[in-house]
C-alpha positions as CSV (number, residue, x, y, z in Angstrom):
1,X,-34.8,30.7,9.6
2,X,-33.2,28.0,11.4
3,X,-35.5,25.2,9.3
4,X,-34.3,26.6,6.0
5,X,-30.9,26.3,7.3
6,X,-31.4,23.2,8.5
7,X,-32.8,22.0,5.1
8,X,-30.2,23.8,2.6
9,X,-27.8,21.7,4.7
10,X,-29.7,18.4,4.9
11,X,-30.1,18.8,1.0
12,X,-26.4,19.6,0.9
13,X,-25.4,16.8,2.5
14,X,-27.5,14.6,0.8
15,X,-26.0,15.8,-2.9
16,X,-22.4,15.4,-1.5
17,X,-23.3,11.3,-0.3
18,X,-25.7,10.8,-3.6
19,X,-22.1,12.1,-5.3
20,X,-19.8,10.1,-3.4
21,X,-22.1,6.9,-3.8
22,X,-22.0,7.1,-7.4
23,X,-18.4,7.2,-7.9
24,X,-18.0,4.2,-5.5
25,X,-20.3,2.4,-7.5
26,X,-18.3,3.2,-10.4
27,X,-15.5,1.8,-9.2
28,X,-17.2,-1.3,-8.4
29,X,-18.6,-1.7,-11.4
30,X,-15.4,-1.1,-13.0
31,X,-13.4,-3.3,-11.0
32,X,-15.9,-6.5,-11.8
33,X,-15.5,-5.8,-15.3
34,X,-12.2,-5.1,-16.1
35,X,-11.9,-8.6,-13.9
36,X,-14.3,-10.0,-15.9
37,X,-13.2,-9.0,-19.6
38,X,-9.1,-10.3,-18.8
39,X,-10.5,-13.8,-17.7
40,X,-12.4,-14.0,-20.7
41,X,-9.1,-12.7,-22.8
42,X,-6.9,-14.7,-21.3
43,X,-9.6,-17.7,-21.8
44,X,-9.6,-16.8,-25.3
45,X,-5.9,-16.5,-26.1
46,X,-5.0,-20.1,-24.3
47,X,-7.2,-21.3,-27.3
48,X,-4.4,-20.6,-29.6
49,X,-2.5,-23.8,-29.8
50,X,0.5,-24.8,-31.9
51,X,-1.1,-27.7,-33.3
52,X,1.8,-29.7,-34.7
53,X,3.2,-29.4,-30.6
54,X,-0.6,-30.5,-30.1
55,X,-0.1,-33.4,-32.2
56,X,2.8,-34.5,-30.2
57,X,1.6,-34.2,-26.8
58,X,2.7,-30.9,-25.7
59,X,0.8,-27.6,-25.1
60,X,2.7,-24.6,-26.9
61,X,0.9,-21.8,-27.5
62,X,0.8,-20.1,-30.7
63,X,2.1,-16.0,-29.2
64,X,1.1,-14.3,-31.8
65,X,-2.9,-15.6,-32.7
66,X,-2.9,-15.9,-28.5
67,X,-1.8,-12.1,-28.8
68,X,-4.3,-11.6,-30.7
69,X,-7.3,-13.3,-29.1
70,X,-6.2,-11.6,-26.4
71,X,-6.2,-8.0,-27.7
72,X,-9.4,-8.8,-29.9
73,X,-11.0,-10.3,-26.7
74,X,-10.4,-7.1,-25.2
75,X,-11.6,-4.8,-27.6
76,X,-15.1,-6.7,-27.6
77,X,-15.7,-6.9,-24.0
78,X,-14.9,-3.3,-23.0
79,X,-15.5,-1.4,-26.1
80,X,-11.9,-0.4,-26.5
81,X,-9.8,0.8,-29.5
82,X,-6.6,-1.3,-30.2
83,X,-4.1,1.7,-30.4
84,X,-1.1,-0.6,-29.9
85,X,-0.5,-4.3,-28.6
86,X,-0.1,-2.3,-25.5
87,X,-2.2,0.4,-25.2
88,X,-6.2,0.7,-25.9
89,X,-8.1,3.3,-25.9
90,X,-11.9,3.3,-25.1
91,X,-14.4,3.9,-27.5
92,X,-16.6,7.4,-27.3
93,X,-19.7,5.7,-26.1
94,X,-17.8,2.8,-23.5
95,X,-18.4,3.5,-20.0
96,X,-14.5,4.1,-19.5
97,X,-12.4,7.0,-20.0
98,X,-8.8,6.5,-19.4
99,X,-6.7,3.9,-21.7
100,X,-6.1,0.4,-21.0
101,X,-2.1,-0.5,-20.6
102,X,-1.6,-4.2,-20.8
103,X,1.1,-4.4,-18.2
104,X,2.7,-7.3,-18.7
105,X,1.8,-11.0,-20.3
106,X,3.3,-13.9,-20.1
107,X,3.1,-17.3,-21.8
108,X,4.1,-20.8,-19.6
109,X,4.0,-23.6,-21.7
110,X,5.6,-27.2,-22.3
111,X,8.7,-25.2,-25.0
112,X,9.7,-22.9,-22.0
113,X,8.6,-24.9,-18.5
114,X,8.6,-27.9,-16.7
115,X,5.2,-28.5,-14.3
116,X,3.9,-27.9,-11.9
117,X,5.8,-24.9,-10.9
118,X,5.7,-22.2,-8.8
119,X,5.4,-18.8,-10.6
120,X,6.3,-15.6,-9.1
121,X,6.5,-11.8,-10.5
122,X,8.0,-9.5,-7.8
123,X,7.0,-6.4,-9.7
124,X,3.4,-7.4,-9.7
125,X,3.3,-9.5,-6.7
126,X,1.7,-12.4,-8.2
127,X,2.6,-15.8,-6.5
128,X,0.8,-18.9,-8.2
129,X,1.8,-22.6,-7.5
130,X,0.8,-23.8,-12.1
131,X,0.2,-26.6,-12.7
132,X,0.5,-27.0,-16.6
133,X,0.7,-24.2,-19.6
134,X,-0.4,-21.0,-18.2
135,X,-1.1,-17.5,-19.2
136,X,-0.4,-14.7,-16.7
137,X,-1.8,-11.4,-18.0
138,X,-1.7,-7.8,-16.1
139,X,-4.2,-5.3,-17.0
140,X,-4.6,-1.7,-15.7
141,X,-6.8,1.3,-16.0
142,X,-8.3,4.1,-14.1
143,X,-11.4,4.1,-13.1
144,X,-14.3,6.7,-14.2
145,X,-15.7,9.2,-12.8
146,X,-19.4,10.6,-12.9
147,X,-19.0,13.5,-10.4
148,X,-15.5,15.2,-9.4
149,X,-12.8,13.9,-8.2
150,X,-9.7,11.3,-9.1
151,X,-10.6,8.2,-10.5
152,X,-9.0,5.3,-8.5
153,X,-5.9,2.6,-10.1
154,X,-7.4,-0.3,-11.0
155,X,-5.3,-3.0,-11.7
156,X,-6.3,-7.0,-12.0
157,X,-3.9,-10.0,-13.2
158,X,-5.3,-13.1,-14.3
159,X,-3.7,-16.7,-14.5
160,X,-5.4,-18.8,-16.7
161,X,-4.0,-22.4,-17.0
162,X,-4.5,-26.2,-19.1
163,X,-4.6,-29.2,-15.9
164,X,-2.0,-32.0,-17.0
């Protein structure tokens, strides 16, 4: 009697770590790529250049094709549906299952700041010494779950930035 005990709670201790280990590996995996996915967004929306600033030796982003680099960057890498500029849902098959909530972006460029400066959002606690046109984008989600229990808050900020 006291070996099937033993096992039922080897075997139940073994299912609750298997469990537990999963759902930390989600979160990791989650944290790398939602990292990942707003570099490469915020890469691809400090392509979008006013040209005729370009021309004259300044770097002014173009907002609204940066916007939407940025949102169709997004939607690409994570397999997202654009609900809103702020809000994205996740496709049925993506490996998330909460929305996406842009939290905040912000364009620093030659029409709005001198360089280098030093940049700093209280609400977001982001301190960053730029050095030329910048992009700051905040990005938040929850991550998923494949057993019980509460996802965790992820949230990652990015500062992409042009060298003068």
């Amino acid at each position: 009697m006291s070996h099937v005990l033993r096992v039922l709670f080897l075997g139940a201790m073994f299912a609750f770590i298997l469990s537990m280990q999963y759902n930390l590996e989600a979160d990791r995996t989650a944290n790398r790529q939602v990292k990942n996915a707003l570099e490469l967004a915020v890469h691809d929306a400090a392509l979008a250049l006013d040209e005729a600033q370009l021309a004259q030796g300044n770097i002014v982003f173009d907002q609204v094709q940066a916007r939407d680099n940025f949102n169709q960057s997004l939607v690409n890498n994570l397999e997202l549906k654009s609900s809103s500029n702020k809000f994205f849902e996740p496709e049925a098959d993506s490996y998330y299952q909460d929305e996406f909530v842009l939290e905040s972006i912000e364009f620093l460029d030659d029409s709005n700041a001198t360089f280098p400066m030093d940049y700093n959002n209280n609400q977001y606690n982001i301190v960053e010494r730029v050095n030329g046109p910048s992009i700051v984008a905040v990005l938040s989600t929850k991550s998923p779950r494949y057993f019980r229990g509460e996802g965790i808050n992820i949230r990652k900020a990015v500062v992409y930035e042009y060298f003068k």
